[in-house]
C-alpha positions in Angstrom: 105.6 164.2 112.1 108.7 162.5 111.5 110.6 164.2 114.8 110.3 167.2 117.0 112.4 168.9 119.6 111.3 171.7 122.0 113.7 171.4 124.6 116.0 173.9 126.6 119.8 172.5 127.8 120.8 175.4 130.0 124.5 174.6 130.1 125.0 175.0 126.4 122.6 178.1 126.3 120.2 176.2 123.2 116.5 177.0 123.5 115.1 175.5 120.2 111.5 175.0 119.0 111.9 172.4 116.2 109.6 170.3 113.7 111.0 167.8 111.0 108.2 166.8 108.6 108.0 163.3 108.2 109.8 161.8 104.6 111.3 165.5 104.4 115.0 166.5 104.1 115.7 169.4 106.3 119.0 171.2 106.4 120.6 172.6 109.7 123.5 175.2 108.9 124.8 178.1 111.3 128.2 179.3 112.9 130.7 176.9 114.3 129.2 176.6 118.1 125.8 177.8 116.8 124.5 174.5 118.9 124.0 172.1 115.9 125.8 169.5 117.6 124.1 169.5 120.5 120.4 169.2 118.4 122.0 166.3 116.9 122.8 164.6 120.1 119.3 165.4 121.8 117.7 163.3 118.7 120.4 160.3 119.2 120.4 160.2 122.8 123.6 161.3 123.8 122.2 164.5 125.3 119.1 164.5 127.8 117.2 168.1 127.8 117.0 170.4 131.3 113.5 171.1 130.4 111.0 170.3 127.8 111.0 166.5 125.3 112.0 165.5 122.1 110.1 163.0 119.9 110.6 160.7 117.0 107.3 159.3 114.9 104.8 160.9 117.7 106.5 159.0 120.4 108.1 160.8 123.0 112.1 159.3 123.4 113.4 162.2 126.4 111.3 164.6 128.6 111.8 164.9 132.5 110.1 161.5 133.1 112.1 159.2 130.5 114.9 158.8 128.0 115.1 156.2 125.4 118.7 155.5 124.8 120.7 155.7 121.8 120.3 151.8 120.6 116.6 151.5 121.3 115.9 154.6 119.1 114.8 154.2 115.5 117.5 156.1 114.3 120.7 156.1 112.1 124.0 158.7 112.3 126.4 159.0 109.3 129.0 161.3 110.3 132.1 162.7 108.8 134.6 159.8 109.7 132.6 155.9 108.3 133.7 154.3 111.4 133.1 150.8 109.9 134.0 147.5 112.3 137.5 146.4 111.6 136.9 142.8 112.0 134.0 142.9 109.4 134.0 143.2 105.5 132.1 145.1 103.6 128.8 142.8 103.4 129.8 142.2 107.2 129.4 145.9 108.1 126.0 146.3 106.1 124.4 143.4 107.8 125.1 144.5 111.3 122.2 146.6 111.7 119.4 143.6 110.0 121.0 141.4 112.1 120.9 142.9 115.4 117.7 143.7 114.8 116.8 139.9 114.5 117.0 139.1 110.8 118.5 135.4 110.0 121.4 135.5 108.9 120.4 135.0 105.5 118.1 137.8 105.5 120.6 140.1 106.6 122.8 139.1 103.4 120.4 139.5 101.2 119.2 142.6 102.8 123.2 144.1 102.7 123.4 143.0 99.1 120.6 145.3 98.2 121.6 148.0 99.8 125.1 148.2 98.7 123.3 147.5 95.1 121.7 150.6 95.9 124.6 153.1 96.4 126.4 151.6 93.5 129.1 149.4 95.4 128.1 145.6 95.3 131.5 144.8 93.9 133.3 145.7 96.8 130.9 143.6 99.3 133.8 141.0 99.9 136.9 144.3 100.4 138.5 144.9 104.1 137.4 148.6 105.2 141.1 149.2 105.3 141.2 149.1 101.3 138.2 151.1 100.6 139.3 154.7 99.5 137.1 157.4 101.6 134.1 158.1 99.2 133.6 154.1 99.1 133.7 154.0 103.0 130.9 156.2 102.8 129.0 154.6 100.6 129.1 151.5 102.4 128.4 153.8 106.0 125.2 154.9 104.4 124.2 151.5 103.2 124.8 150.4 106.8 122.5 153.6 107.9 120.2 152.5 105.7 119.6 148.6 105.9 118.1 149.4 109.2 115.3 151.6 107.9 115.7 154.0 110.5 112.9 156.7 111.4 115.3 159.6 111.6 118.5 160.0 109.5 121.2 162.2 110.7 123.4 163.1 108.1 126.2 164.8 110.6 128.7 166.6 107.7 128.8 163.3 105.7 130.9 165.1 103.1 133.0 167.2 105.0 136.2 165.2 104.8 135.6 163.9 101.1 137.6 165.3 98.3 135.7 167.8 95.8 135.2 164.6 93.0 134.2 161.9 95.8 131.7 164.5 97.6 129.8 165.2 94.2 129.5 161.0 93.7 128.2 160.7 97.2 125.8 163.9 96.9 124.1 162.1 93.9 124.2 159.1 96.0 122.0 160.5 98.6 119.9 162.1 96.5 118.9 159.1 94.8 118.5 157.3 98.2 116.6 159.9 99.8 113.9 159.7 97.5 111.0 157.5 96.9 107.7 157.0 99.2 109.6 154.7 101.8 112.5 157.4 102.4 113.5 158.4 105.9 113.0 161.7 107.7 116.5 163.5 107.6 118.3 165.9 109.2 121.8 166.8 107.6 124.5 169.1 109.1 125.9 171.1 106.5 127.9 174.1 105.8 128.0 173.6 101.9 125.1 175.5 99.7 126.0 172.4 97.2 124.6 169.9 100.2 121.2 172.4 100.5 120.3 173.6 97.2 120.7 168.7 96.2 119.8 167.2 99.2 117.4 169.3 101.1 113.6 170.8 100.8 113.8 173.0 103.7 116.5 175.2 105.7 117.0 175.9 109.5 119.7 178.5 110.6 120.8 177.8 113.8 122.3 181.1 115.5 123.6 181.5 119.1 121.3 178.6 120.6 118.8 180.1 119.1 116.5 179.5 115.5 117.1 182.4 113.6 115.2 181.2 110.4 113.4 177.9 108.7 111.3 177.0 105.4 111.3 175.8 102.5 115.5 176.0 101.1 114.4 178.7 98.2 112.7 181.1 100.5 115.2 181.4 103.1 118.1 182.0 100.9 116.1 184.4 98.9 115.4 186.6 101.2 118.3 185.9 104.4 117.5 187.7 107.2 121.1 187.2 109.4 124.3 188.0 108.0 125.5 184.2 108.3 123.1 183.1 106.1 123.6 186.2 103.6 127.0 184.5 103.9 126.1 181.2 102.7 124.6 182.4 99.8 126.7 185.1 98.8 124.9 188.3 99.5 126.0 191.4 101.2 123.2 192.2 104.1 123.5 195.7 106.3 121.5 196.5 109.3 119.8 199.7 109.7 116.8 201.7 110.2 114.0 202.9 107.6 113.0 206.4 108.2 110.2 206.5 105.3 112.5 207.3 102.7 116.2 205.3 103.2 117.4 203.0 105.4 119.7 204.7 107.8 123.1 203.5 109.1 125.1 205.3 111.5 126.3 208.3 109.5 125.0 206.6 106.0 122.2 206.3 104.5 120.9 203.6 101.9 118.5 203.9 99.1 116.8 201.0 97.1 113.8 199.2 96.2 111.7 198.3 99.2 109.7 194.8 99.3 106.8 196.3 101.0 103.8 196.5 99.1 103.4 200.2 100.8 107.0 201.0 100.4 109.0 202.4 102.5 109.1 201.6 105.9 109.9 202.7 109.1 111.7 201.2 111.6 114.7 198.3 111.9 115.5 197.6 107.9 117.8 195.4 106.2 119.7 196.5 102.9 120.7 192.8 101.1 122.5 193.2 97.4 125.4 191.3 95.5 129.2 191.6 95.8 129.3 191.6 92.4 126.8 195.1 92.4 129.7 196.6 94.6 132.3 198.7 92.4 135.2 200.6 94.4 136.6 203.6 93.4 139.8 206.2 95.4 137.7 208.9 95.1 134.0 210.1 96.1 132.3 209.0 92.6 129.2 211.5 91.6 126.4 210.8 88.9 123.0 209.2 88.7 121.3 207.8 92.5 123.8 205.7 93.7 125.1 204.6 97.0 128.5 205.6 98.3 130.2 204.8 101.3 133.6 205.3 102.8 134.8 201.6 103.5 138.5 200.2 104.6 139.4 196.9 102.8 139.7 194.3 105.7 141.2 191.8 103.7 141.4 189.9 100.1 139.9 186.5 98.8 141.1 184.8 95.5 138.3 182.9 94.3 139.8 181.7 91.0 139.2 184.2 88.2 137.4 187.0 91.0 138.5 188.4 94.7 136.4 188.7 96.8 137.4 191.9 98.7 135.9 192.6 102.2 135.4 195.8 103.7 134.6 197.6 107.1 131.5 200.8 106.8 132.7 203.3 109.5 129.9 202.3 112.4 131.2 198.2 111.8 129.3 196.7 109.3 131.0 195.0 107.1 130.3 193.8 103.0 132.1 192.3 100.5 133.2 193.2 96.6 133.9 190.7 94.0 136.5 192.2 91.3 138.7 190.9 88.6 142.3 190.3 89.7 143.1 193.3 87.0 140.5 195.7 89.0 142.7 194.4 92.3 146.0 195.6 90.7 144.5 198.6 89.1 143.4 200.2 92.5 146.2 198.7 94.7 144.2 197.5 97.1 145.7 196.2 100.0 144.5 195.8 103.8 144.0 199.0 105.0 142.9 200.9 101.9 140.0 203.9 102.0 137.9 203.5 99.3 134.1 204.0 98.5 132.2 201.7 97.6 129.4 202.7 95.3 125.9 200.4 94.4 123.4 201.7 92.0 119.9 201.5 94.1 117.9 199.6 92.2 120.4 197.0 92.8 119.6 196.9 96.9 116.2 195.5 97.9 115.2 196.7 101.1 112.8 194.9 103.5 111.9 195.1 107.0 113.7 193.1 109.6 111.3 190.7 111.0 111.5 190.8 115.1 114.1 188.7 117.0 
């Protein structure tokens, strides 16, 4: 196992039960204040848990008893800002961690050279941090990472503050690092379904303090059972309850195909289908089985050629539509509208909401 946490910190209300398999990339997403922060910090050993341990490589590093600290841990943080040493170039800042660790000074050099070989930057091994731009300040903060061959890797939003072209260079980069049968166990902080679908092999949704889902990255977003991650990846998701027939909320009902191998279901259900499956119409539409709801637009997204158009159900839920700006026009929408929404059922799969 390459880390675990099962720990409780009672001031930030997190109560998390986690396992990261050793060589595996797993990726943490949830809401801002979801408590991803703070699971980061119990693994570098900034944070001590109120009650249960956390280990790295089988050995325990914080229970009740003990807590390693942050330097004697065998671990490495790349976070959003490179925060490179000033008074050391390039080459310098790469063979900090070999030397530290007591490498001559020679082997530190040539250990620095390979790694910023390895993330495509050995030109710039004699540049002042001050001239790097910000993708090659990352590059040389994940050589740095790297060149101690750390245990863990926490991967903190390393892209967050990279523009679009410089993030898509350093996504390959880590996706060719993070390969290969010496790779580190990592843990990366993301909020980008770019960052999952490259870097990682399993997902962890982090909701309320709480672990709302985890597996393999594929199976969670196929099937999303919170409405963040029906968010991430771009799926509509209402709550309600199966009656043996259609899933019932509040004063609407909805009809689709049901997962179960039985079928219907009864009890709490979730409806999850596409924005683009959503069509909105002024009037009460008729015709073949279809779902139609009354709805109020809540707002309007440009998303280049499409809007995304969110709406309010009656009891609260909420969904979204994607339209052409021409559909936009053509129905005058605005903040405010009543509308209907309308989805053919066999575009809505139904499937039992697993218990909390």
């Amino acid at each position: 196992m390459g880390a675990r946490i099962g720990a409780e910190v009672t001031n930030r209300d997190i109560a998390v039960e986690l396992a990261l398999p050793a060589g595996t990339t797993t990726a943490l997403v949830g809401p801002n204040g979801a408590g991803k922060s703070t699971l980061v910090q119990l693994l570098d050993g900034q944070l001590r848990p109120d009650r249960g341990s956390v280990s790295i490589a089988e050995e325990t590093v914080s229970d009740a008893y003990h807590h390693v600290p942050t330097h004697r841990r065998p671990i490495a943080l790349l976070q959003q800002r490179p925060m490179l040493f000033a008074h050391l170039d390039v080459l310098g800042n790469v063979a900090f961690g070999p030397r530290a660790g007591g490498a001559s000074r020679r082997e530190a050099r040539e250990r620095a050279e390979r790694e910023l070989a390895a993330v495509g930057i050995a030109d710039l091994a004699r540049r002042h941090p001050t001239t790097l731009s910000g993708g090659q300040a990352q590059r040389v903060a994940l050589a740095r990472a790297l060149a101690t061959d750390p245990t863990l890797l926490l991967l903190d939003e390393p892209l967050a503050a990279l523009d679009v072209a410089s993030a898509a260079a350093m996504r390959r980069v880590l996706a060719t690092r993070l390969t290969g049968a010496s790779r580190p166990t990592v843990l990366l902080v993301t909020h980008d379904p770019l960052d999952i679908w490259a870097l990682a092999t399993r997902l962890v949704c982090l909701e309320g303090g709480r672990i709302t889902a985890q597996g393999p990255v594929s199976d969670v977003l196929a099937r999303p059972t919170t409405r963040f991650l029906a968010e991430l990846c771009g799926a509509n998701l209402l709550q309600g309850h199966g009656d043996g027939q259609v899933v019932v909320i509040g004063e609407e009902t909805v009809t689709g195909l049901w997962e179960e191998p039985d079928g219907a279901s009864v009890g709490p259900t979730l409806a999850v289908f596409d924005p683009a499956a959503v069509a909105l119409h002024c009037t009460r539409p008729g015709g073949s089985p279809r779902n139609v709801w009354p709805v109020v637009v809540t707002g309007l997204e440009p998303r280049g050629a499409i809007v995304r158009v969110r709406l309010a159900m009656s009891g609260g839920q909420v969904l979204a539509a994607d339209l052409t700006a021409q559909g936009v026009a053509a129905l005058d929408l605005a903040p405010g509208a009543a509308l209907f929404a309308q989805v053919k059922a066999s575009q809505v799969q139904l499937r039992s909401r697993p218990a909390s």
